[in-house]
C-alpha positions in Angstrom: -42.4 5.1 -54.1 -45.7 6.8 -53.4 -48.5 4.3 -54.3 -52.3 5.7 -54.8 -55.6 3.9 -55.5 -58.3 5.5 -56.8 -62.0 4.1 -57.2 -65.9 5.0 -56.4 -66.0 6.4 -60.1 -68.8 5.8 -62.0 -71.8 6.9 -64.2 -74.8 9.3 -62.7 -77.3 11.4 -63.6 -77.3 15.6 -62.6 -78.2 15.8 -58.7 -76.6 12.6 -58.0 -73.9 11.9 -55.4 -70.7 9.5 -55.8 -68.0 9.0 -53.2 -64.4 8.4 -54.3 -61.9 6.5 -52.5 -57.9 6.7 -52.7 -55.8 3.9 -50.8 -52.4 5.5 -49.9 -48.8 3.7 -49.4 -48.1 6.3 -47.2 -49.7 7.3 -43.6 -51.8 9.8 -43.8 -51.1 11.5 -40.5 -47.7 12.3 -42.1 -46.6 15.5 -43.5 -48.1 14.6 -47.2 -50.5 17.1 -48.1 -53.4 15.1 -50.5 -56.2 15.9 -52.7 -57.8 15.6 -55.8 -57.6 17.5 -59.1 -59.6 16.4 -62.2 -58.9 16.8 -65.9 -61.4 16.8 -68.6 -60.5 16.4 -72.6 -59.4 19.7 -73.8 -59.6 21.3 -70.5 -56.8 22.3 -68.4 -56.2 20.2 -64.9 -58.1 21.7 -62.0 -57.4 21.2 -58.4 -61.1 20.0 -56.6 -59.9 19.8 -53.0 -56.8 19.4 -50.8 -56.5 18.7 -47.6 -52.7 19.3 -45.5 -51.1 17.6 -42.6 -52.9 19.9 -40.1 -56.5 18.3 -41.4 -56.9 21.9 -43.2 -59.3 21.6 -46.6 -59.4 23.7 -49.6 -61.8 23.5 -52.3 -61.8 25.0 -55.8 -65.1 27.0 -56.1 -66.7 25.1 -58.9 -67.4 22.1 -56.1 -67.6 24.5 -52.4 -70.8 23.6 -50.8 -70.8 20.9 -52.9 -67.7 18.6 -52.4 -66.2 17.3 -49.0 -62.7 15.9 -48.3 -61.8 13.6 -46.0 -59.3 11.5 -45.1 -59.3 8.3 -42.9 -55.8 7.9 -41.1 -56.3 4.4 -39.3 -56.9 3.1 -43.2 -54.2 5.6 -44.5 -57.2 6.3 -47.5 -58.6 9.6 -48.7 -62.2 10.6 -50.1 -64.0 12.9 -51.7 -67.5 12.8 -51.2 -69.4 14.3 -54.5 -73.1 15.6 -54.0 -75.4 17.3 -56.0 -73.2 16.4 -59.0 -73.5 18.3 -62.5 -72.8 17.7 -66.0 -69.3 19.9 -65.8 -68.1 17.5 -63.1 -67.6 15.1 -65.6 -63.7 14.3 -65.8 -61.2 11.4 -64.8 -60.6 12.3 -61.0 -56.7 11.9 -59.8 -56.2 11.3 -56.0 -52.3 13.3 -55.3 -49.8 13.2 -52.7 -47.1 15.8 -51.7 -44.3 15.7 -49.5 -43.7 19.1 -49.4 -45.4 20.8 -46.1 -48.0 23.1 -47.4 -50.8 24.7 -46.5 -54.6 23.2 -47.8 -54.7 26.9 -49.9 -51.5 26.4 -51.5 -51.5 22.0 -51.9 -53.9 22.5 -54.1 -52.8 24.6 -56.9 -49.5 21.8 -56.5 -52.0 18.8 -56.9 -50.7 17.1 -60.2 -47.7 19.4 -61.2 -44.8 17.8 -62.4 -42.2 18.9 -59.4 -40.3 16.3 -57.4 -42.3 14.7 -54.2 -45.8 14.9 -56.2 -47.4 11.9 -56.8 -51.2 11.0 -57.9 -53.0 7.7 -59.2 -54.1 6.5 -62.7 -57.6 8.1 -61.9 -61.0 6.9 -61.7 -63.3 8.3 -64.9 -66.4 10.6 -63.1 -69.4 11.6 -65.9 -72.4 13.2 -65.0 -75.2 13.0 -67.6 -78.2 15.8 -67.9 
């Protein structure tokens, strides 16, 4: 069983900057693909960033230029480092796992969807006030 960690979520204000942090069960350096998707009330789930076994990154293009994911293998954890942060990035953020082999491009449209070898966190709540 895939265990995930989330935490670094918290309160800012527009232009800020927050850093998440995932602790993984599994190695990193593995085949898993990871990421992050968020989900606001009402809204639909939307993959942030993704990052695949090759150390390939994808971002959604609400958060390009904006958002950076990262992933430490020696601590088996993943990040997302948040800058410049504005009011529509507030949502709770899921760190995911996949054990399917997929590219960065692909992983994260899969971050969060109920298909067998997904996995993602309880989340870490993210609101960015004006």
């Amino acid at each position: 069983q895939v265990q995930l960690v989330e935490s670094g979520g918290g309160s800012v204000q527009a232009g800020g900057s927050l850093r998440l942090s995932c602790a993984a069960s599994v190695y990193t350096n593995n085949n898993y693909y990871m990421g992050w998707f968020r989900q606001a009330p009402g809204k639909e789930r939307e993959g942030v960033a993704a990052i695949d076994s090759d150390g390939s990154t994808s971002y959604a293009d609400s958060v390009k230029g904006r958002f950076t994911i990262s992933k430490d293998n020696a601590k088996n954890t993943l990040y997302l480092q948040m800058n410049s942060l504005k009011p529509e990035d507030t949502a709770m953020y899921y760190c995911a796992a996949g054990s399917t082999r997929l590219s960065a491009e692909i992983a994260i449209q899969a971050l969060g969807v109920w298909i067998p070898g997904n996995y993602w966190g309880q989340g870490t709540q993210v609101t960015v006030s004006s």
